[in-house]
C-alpha positions as CSV (number, residue, x, y, z in Angstrom):
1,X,0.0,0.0,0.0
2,X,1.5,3.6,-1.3
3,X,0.9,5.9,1.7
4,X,-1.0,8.9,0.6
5,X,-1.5,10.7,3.8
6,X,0.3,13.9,4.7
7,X,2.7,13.2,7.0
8,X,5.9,11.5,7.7
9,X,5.4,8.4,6.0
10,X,3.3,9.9,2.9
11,X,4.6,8.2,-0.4
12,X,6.2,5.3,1.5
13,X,4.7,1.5,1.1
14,X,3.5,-0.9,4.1
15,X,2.1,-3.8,4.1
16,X,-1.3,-4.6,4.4
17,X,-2.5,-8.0,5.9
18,X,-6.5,-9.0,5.8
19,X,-6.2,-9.6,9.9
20,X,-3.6,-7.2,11.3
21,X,-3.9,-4.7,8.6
22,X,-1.4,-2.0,7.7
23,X,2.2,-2.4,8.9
24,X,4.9,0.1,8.4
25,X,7.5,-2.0,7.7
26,X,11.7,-1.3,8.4
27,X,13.4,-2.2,5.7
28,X,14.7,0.6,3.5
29,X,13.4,-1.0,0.3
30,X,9.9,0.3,1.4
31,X,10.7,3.9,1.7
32,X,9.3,4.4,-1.4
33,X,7.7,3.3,-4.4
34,X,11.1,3.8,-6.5
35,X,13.5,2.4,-4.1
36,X,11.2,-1.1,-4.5
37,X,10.7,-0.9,-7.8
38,X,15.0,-0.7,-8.4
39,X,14.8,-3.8,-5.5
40,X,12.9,-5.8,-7.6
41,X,14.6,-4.7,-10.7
42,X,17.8,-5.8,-9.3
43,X,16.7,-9.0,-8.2
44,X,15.1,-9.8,-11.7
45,X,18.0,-8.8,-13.4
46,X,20.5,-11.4,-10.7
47,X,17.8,-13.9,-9.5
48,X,19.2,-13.2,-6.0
49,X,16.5,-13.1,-3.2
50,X,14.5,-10.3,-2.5
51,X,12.9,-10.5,1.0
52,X,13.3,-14.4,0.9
53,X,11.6,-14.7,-2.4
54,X,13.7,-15.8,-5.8
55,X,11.9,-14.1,-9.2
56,X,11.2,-17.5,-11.7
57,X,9.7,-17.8,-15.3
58,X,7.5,-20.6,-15.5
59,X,7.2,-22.7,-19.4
60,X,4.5,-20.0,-20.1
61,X,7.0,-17.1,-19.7
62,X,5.3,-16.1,-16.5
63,X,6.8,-14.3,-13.7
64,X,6.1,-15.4,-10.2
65,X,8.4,-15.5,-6.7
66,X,9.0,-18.9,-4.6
67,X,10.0,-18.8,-1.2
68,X,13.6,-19.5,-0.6
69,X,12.8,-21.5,2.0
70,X,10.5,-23.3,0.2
71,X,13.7,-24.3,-2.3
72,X,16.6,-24.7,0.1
73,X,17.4,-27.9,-2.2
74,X,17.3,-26.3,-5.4
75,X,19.3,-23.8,-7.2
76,X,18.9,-20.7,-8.1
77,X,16.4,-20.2,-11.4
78,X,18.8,-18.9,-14.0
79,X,18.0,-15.5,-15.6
80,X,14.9,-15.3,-17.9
C-alpha cells in the first residue's frame, strides 16, 4: 500500500495483511515506491533473493516468486 496521507510516511509502502492490517515496515526497500521498484529490478535482473523470495519464469514465460525456504534444495532459477 502507497501511503498517501500527509505526514511523515506519505509516499512510503506498508504492508497490508487482511487480519492485522497496515504495517509500516523497516526495511529501506519500502521507503518508497522507486526504491522497491529498483529492489525488484535488481533481483530480476541477478535472480538473488528479495525478501526471501527468488523471481522465476514458468514454461509459459510467467513471472512469479517462490520462497527461498520453500527451495533450500534447489538452485537458483537462472536469468529469464
Amino acid at each position: 500500500m502507497l501511503d498517501h496521507r500527509p505526514g511523515i510516511d506519505r509516499g512510503r509502502l506498508h504492508e497490508a495483511e487482511p487480519v492485522e492490517g497496515v504495517m509500516r515496515v523497516s526495511h529501506e526497500k519500502w521507503a518508497s515506491l522507486p526504491l522497491l521498484m529498483g529492489a525488484v529490478a535488481t533481483s530480476m535482473e541477478t535472480s538473488q533473493p528479495l525478501n526471501g523470495d527468488v523471481p522465476v519464469v514458468d514454461e509459459e514465460q510467467r513471472l512469479h516468486w517462490e520462497s527461498v525456504r520453500l527451495r533450500a534444495d534447489a538452485p537458483l532459477p537462472l536469468r529469464a
